[in-house]
N, C-alpha and C positions, 0 to 999 in steps of 0.2 A: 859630436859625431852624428849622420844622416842613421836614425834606426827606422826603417819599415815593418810593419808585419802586415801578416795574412791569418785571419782568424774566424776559421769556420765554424759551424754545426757539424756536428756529428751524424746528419739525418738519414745517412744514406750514401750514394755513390757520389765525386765530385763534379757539380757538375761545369759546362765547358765555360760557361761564363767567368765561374771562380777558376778555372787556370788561369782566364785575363788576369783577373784581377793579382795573384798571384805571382804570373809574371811580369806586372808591371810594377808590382811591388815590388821585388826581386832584383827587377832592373835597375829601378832608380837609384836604390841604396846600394849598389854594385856600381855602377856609374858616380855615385859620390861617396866610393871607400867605404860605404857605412858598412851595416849591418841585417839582417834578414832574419826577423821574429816570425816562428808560428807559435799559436796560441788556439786553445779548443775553445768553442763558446758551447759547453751543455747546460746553460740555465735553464732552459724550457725541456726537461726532462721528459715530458709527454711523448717528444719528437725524437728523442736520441732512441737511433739505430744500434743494434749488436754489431758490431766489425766495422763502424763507420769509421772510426779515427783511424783503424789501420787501414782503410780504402784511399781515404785521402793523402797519408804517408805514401803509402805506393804507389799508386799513382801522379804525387809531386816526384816521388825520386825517378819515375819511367821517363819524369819530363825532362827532369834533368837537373829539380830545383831542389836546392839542398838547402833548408836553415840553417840558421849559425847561431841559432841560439833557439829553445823551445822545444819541440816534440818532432821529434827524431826515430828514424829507425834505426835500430842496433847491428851491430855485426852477425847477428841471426836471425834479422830478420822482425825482432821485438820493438815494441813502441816504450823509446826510453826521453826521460825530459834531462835537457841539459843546460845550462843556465844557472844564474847567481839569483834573478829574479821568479825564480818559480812559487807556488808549484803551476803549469801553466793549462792547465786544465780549471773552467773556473767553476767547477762543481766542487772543487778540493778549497777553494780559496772564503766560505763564505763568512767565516771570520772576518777575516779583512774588510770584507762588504757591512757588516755590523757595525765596524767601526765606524767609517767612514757615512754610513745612514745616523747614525747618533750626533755626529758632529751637525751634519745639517738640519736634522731638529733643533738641535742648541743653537744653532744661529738664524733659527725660522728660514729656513732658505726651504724646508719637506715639512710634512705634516703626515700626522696617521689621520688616516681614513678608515670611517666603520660602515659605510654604506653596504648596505647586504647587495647580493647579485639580482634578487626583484626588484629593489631601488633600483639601480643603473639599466635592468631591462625596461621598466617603467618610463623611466625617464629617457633611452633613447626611440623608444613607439610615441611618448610627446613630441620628442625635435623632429623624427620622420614624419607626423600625421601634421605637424607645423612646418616643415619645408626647412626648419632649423639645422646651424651646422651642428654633426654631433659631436658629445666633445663632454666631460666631465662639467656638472655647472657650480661647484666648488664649496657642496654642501658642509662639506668638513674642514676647508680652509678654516669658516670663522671660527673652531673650537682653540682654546686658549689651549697652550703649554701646558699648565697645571690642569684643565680637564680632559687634554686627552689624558695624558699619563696613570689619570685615574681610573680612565677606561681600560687603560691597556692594564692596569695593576687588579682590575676585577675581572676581567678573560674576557673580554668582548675580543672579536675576533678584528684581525685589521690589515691594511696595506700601507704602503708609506708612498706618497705622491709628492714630486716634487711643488715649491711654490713658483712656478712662473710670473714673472712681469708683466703685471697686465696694459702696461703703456709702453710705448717707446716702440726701436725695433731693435735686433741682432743683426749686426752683418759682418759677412766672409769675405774674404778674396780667395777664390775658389781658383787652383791653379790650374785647372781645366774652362771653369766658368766664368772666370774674373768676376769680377764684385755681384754680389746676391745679396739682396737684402729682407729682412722678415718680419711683419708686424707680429710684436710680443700677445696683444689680443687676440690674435687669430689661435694662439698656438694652447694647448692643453694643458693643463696640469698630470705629467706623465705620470705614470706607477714607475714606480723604483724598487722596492720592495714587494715581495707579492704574500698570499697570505699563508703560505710553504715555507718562507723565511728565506727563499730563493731570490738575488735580485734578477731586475729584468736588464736586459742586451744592454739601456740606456744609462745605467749608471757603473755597470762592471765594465762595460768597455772604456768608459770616462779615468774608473779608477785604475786599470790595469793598465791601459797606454801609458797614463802618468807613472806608474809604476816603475812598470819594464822601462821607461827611458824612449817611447815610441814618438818621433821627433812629425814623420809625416804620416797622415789617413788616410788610405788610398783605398777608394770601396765603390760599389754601384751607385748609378745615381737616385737608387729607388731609397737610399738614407739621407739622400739631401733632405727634405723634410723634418729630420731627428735630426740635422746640426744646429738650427740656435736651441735646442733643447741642451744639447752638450754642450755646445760653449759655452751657458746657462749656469752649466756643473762646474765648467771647468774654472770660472770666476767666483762660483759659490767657496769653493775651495780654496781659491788663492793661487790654484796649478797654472803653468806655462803652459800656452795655449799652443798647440800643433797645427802645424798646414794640413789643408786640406785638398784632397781631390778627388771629384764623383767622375765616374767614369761612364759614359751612354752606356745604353741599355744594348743588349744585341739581340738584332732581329732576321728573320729569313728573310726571302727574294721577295716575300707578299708583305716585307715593313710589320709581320704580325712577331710579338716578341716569342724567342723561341720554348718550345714548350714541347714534353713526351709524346703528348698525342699528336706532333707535325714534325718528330724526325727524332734521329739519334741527339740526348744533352749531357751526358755522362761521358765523362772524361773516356770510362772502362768501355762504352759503345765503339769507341773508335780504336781504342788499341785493340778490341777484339775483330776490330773488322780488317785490322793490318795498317793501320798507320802509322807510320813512323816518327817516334818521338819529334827528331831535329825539322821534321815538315811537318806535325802540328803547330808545333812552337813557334816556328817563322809564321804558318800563318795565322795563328793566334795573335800574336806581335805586329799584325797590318789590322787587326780589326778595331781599329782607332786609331793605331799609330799610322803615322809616315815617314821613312826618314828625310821626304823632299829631293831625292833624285830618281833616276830608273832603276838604281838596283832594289831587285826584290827577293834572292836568296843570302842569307843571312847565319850565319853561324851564331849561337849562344854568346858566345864572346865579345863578335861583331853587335848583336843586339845591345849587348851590356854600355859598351864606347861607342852607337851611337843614340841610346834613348836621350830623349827630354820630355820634358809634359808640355814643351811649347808646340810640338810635333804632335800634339795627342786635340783628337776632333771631340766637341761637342756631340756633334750627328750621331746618331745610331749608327753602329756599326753592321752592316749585312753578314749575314751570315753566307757565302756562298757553296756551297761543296765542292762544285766545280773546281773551284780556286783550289778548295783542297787539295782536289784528287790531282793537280795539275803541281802542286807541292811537293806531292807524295811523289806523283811521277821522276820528278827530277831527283829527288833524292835516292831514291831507289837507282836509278841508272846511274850516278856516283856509287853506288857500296861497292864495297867488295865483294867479288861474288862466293865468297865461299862464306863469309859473315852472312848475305842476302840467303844462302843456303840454308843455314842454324835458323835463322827467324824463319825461313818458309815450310820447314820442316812440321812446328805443329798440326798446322794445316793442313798437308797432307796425309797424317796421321788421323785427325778428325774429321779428313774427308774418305776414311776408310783404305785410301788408295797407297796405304804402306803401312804396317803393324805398327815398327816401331823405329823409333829417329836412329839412325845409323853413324856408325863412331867418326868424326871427321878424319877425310882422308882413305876412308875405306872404301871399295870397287863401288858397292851402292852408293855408298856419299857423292864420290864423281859422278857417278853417272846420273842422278840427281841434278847436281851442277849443272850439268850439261842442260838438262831440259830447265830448271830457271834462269841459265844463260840466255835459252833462247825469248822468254817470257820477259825480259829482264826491260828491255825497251818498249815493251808493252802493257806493262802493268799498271794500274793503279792504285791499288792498294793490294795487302797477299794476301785477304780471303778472295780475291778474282784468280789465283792459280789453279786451286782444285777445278774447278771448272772448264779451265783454258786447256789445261793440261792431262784431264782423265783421259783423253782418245789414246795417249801412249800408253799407258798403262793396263789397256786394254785385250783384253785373249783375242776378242773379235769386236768387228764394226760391224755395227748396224747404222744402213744409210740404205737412203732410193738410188737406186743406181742412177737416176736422172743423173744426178749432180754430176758425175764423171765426165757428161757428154759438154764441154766445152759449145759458147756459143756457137761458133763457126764452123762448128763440125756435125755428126751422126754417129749413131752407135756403133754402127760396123767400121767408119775410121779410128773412133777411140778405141776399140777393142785392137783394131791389127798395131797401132799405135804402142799401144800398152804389151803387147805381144813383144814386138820389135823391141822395146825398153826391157820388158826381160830378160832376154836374153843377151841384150848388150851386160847388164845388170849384174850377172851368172858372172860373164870373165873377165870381171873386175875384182882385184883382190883386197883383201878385206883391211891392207894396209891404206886402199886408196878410201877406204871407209870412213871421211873426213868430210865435213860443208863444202868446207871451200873447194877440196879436191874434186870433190862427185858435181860441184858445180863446174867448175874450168873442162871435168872430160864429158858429161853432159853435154854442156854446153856447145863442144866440139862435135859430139857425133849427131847431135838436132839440125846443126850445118851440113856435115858428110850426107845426112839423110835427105837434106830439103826441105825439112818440114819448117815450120816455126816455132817459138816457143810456147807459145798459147796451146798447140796440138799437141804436146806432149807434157809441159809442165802442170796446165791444169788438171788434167785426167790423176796426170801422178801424184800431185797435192793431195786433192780429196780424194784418191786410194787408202794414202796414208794417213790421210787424219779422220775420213769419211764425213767432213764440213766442209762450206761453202767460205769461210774464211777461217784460217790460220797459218803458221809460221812456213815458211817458204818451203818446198820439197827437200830440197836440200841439206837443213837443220832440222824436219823431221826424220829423215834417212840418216841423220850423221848419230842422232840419238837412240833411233833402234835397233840397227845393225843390219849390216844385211841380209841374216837368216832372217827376222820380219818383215825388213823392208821387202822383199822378196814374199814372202809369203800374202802379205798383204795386196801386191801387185797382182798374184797367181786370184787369190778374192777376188779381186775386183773386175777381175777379165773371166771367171766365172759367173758373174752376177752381170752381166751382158751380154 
């Protein structure tokens, strides 16, 4: 059976790269019946963040991505592991790492190392002042089995490094990169062990994958590097070796990789900014993949029945926003608008411009509605409502009365103009108090009149909204009613 996983750090928020990853893992093993492991990597303790594993739990379940095996969130919300193969946190497992470091001593495949931290600082200020590559120079390799042991049995202090091959090479058939090949000289003798009794990423991921049954590796290509080290492990051992696949790096429009000080990379930066799960996910899901035709919105499902990794690019993937927001867009004008309601609802709350979220279905909820109805084909993401949409909300407008005055026209035409519409305005009943209605008898009496629409629409536009661009007269007046729509008018023909 195809098992994947996805197995972070704890360091902090997730960020957008590792949803790729993630979701590509996700997919594949969805695509061939398998299975979808998460797995925590807090070996380097230094780095683990307070609430990191529940950021990245929540934020995979925002996306959409659910494990089937590993760490889990609960029916309340709790971070629960489930599984045959656990425990999957691998600060809990370091027994098992024990083990597993003992056998490769006994088969000389590791070695302890006593080199102090001023040895190896010494020694890489020789390789830099010599232009050498730096690199462990394997001062503790030559100690025999029976003299480390005896170091380790009088307390010298120690790390466990594995023995790399110093001839030959390694190679992959990398299902993104096709065949890579690695000379074993070039390659380090790694720490495996540290001198915490923690091991490092290179040999707990070697041993857990085996473990848990993790058939393919699907990670950034910044660990290409570390796979003949693992494959290394993986024959040291005797384990069935896993497919591999490095996934490009992603970078913005400037090919620079992305990074905090050049824009939002945390998953949580975009769900707060209003993006929507099923339009991140598609286009997270193009940033190396392709499915090879024009379609480019994609349902979860549809992603799952058409991934392949033969569809999946080498090339860096660009990061566009654009793209995003052109996702977002589309997806947002599918919702429903009373669901697009509930998600826009925080927002307006912590843009001040409503206390508190109102019970669905109640006169405020509609009428809400109503105003991100009209937003709804507009938007890009819903922290751009508060903004779009504060003019309604408003007791009073402040604007330059310029703006009222239509190109083609003068102040003293807009004013009589805007006169004349009020009181058309007045003996119209407040059942006709609908868009589309106030547009059709509008529209009729701007005829009767002789004017045009420009002479009367614009003035009335930015009455009611007191901007030079927003939603048509029309759908501002059906949302405010007409005791403001009116009032607003009676403003605006004051302030001229």
């Amino acid at each position: 059976m195809t098992k994947t996983r996805f197995a972070p750090s704890p360091t902090g928020f997730l960020h957008i790269g590792s949803l790729r990853t993630a979701l590509f893992a996700y997919l594949f093993a969805k695509n061939k019946n398998g299975k979808f492991l998460l797995r925590i990597e807090d070996t380097d303790q230094e780095r683990f963040v307070e609430g990191g594993i529940e950021n990245i739990l929540h934020s995979l379940s925002w996306a959409g991505i659910t494990p089937d095996e590993g760490m889990l969130l609960g029916k309340k919300e709790d971070v629960i592991q489930n599984g045959e193969n656990g425990p999957y946190i691998q600060s809990q497992r370091l027994e098992v790492y024990k083990k597993y470091i003992d056998q490769l001593i006994e088969k000389n495949k590791a070695y302890h190392c006593f080199c102090t931290k001023e040895r190896l600082g010494e020694l890489r200020k020789y390789q830099e002042a010599n232009k050498m590559a730096p690199g462990y120079d394997g001062c503790c390799r030559k100690l025999s089995l029976k003299e480390s042991k005896k170091k380790v049995e009088s307390g010298e202090k120690y790390i466990v490094r594995m023995k790399m091959p110093k001839d030959g090479t390694t190679k992959i058939v990398d299902l993104v990169r096709g065949d890579v090949e690695f000379k074993n000289e070039l390659i380090d003798d790694q720490v495996l062990l540290k001198a915490d009794g923690f091991p490092t990423y290179h040999l707990a991921v070697v041993v857990d994958d085996h473990l848990m049954g993790v058939t393919h590796v699907i990670r950034g290509e910044e660990w290409l590097p570390s796979t003949p080290k693992h494959i290394q492990l993986y024959s040291a051992f005797g384990f069935d070796m896993p497919k591999y696949a490095h996934l490009s790096l992603l970078v913005n429009e400037k090919k620079q990789k992305l990074s905090k000080r050049q824009g939002d990379v945390s998953v949580r930066d975009y769900i707060e900014k209003g993006y929507l799960p099923d339009a991140l996910i598609n286009f997270v899901a193009f940033l190396g993949w392709n499915p090879g035709d024009e379609q480019e919105i994609f349902s979860l499902k549809e992603l799952v029945e058409n991934f392949s990794f033969e569809k999946v690019s080498k090339a860096a993937a660009v990061f566009n926003v654009e793209k995003l927001d052109w996702y977002n867009e589309q997806y947002i004008k599918q919702m429903d608008s009373s669901q697009l309601t509930k998600e826009c609802l925080p927002y307006l709350v912590n843009a001040g411009l409503i206390s508190e979220e109102p019970e669905t279905g109640s006169k405020e909820f509609e009428w809400l509605k109503k105003i991100i109805s009209i937003e709804k084909k507009r938007m890009s993401k819903l922290s751009d409502l508060p903004e779009a949409v504060g003019f309604l909300f408003a007791d009073k407008l402040k604007y330059d009365s310029e703006i009222l005055v239509w190109k083609k026209s003068d102040r003293d035409t807009v004013k009589n103009n805007l006169e004349k519409l009020k009181d058309y305005l007045e003996e119209l009943d407040e059942s006709d108090w609908q868009d589309s209605v106030l547009q059709e008898k509008i529209g009729e009496w701007i005829k009767k009149q002789n004017l045009t629409n420009g002479e009367v629409l614009w003035p009335m536009r930015t009455a009611l909204s007191g901007q030079k661009n927003s939603p048509s007269p029309f759908e501002i007046a059906g949302v405010l009613g007409k005791e403001k729509t009116l009032d607003r008018v009676k403003e605006a023909i004051d302030s001229l």
